[in-house]
DRENKOL-873601 format. One record per residue: x, y, z of N, C-alpha, C in turn. Coordinates in steps of 0.001 Angstrom, whole numbers. Layout:
BEGIN
+---------+---------+---------+---------+---------+---------+---------+---------+---------+
!    n_c1 !    n_c2 !    n_c3 !   ca_c1 !   ca_c2 !   ca_c3 !    c_c1 !    c_c2 !    c_c3 !
+---------+---------+---------+---------+---------+---------+---------+---------+---------+
!       X !       Y !       Z !       X !       Y !       Z !       X !       Y !       Z !
...
+---------+---------+---------+---------+---------+---------+---------+---------+---------+
END
This chain:
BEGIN
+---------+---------+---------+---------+---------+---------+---------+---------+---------+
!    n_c1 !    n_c2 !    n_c3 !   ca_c1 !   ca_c2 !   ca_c3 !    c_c1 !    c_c2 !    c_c3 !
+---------+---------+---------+---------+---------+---------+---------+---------+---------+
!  180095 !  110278 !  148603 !  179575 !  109040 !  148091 !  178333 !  109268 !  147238 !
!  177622 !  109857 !  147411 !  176107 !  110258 !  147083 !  176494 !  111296 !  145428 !
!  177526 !  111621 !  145568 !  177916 !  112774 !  143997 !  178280 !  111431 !  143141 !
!  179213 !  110377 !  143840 !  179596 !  109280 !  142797 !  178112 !  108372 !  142122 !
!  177527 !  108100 !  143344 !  176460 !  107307 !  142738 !  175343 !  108072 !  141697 !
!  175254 !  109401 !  141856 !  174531 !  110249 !  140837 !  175297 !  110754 !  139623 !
!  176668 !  110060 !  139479 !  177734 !  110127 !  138414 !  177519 !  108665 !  137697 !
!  177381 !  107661 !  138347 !  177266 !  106527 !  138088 !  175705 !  106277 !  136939 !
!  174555 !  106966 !  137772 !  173475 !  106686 !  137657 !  173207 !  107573 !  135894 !
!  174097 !  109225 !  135868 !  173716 !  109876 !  134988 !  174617 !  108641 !  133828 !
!  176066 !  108745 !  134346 !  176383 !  107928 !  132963 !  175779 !  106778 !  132355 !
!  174725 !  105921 !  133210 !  174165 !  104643 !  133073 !  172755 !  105401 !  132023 !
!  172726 !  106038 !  132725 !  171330 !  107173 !  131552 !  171962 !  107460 !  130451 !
!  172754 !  108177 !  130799 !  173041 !  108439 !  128584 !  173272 !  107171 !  128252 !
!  174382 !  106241 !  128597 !  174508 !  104881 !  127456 !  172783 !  103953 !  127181 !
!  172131 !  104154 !  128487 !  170466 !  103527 !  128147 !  170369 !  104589 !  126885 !
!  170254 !  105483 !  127070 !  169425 !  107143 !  125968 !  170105 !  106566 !  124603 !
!  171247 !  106432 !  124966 !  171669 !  106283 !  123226 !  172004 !  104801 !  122604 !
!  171849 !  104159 !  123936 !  171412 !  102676 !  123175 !  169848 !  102793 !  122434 !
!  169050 !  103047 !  122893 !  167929 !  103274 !  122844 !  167257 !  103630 !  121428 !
!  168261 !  104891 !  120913 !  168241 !  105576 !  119777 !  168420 !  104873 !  118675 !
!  170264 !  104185 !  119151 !  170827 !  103469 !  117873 !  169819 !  102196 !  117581 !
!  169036 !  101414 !  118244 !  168316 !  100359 !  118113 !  166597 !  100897 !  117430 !
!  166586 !  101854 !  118109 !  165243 !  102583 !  116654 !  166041 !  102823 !  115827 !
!  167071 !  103144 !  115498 !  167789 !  104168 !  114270 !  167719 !  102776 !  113263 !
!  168225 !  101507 !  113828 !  168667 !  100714 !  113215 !  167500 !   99592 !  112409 !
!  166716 !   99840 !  111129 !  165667 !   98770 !  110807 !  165764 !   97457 !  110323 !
!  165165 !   96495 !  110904 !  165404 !   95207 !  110513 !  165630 !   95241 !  108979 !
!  166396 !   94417 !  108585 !  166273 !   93669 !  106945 !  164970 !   92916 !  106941 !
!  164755 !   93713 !  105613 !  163778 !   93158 !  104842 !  163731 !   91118 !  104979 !
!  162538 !   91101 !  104549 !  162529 !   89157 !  104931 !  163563 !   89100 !  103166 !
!  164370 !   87735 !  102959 !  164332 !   87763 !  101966 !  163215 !   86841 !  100946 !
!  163717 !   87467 !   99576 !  162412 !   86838 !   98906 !  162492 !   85439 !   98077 !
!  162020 !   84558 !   98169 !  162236 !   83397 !   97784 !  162712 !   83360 !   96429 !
!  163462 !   82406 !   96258 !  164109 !   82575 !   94912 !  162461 !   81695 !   93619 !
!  162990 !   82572 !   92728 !  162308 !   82823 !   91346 !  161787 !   81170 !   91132 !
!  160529 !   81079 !   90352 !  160410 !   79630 !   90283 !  161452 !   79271 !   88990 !
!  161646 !   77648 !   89040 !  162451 !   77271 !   87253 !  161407 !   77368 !   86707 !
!  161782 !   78048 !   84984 !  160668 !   78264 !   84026 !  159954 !   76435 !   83944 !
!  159042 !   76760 !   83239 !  158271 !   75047 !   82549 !  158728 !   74987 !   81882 !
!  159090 !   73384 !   81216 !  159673 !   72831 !   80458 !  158786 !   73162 !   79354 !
!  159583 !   73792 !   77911 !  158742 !   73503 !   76768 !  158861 !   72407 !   75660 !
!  157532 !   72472 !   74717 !  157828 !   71499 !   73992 !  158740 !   71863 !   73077 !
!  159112 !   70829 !   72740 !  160499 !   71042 !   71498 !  159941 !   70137 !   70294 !
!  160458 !   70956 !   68990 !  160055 !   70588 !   67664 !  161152 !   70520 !   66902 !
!  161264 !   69707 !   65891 !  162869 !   69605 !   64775 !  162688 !   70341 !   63610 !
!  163311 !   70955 !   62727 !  163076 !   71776 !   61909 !  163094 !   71221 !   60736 !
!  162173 !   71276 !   59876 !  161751 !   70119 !   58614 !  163282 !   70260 !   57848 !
!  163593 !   71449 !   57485 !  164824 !   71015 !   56508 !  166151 !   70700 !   57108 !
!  166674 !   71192 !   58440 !  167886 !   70745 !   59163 !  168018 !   69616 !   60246 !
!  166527 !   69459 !   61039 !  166410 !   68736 !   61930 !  167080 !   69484 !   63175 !
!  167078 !   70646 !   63363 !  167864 !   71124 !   64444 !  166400 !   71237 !   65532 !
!  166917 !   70756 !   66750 !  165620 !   71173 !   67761 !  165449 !   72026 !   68277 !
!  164158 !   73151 !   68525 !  164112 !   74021 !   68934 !  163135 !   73783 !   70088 !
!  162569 !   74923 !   71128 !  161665 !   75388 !   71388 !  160224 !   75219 !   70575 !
!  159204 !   74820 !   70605 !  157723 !   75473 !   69979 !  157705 !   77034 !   69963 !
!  157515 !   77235 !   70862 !  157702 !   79203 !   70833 !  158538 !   79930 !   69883 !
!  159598 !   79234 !   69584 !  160657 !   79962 !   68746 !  160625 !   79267 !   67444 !
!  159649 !   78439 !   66991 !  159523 !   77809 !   65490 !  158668 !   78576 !   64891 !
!  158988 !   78665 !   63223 !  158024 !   78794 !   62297 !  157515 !   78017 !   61689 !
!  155959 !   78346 !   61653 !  155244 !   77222 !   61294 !  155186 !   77417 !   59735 !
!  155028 !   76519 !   58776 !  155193 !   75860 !   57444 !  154459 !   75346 !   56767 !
!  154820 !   75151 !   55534 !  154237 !   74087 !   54968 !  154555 !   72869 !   54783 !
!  154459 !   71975 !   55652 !  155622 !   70705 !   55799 !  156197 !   70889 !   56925 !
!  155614 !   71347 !   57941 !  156294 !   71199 !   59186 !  156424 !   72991 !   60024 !
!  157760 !   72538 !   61026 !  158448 !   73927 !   61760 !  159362 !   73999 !   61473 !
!  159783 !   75152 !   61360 !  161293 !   75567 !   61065 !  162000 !   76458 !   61645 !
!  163298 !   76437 !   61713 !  164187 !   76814 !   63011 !  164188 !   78384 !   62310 !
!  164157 !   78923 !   61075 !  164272 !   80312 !   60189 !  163752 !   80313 !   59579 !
!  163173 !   81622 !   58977 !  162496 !   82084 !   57501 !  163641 !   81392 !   56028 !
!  164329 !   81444 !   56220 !  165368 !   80439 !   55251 !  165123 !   79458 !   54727 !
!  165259 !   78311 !   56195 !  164617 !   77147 !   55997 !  163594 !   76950 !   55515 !
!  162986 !   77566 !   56131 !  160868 !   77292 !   55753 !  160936 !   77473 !   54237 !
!  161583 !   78698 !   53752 !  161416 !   79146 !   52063 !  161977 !   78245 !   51359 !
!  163854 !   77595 !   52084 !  164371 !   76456 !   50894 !  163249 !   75171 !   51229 !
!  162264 !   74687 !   52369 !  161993 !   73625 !   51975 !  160270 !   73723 !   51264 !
!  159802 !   74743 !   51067 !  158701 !   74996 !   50348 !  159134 !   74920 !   49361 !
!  160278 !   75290 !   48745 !  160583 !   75703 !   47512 !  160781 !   74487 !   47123 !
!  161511 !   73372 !   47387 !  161919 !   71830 !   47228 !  160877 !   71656 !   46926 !
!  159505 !   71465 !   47741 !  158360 !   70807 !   47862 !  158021 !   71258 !   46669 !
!  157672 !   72067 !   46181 !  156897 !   73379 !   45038 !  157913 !   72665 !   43763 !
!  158984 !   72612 !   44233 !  159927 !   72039 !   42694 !  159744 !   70789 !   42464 !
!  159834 !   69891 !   43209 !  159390 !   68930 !   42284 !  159781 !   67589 !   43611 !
+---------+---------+---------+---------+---------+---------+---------+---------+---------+
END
């Protein structure tokens, strides 16, 4: 009786020993990270010769306004300048 219960007791020791291990082995996940803020709304401007709306950030500024391209800006200077 006394060989079973020290059979009992060793096998109850290794599964503690290597529970033990796998639960250090194993590291929590990271927290996760909150999602990204939404950008700010920007202002928006129309483009003197098409009227297309853009962004402020992404306009060129003019003579006679913003403009959505270097294109624009040149055909409506050039209008202005002609007559």
């Amino acid at each position: 009786m006394a060989k079973f219960l020290f059979f009992i007791g060793l096998v109850a020791l290794v599964f503690w020993t290597l529970g033990a291990k796998g639960r250090a082995a194993r590291k929590p996940a990271p927290p996760p990270q909150p999602p990204a803020p939404p950008p700010q709304p920007q202002a928006m401007v129309s483009c003197a010769q098409c009227g297309l709306h853009l962004p402020s950030a992404e306009a060129l500024p003019g003579r006679g306004g913003m403009f959505c391209s270097a294109a624009h800006r040149q055909a409506y200077e050039a209008a202005q300048a002609g007559g």
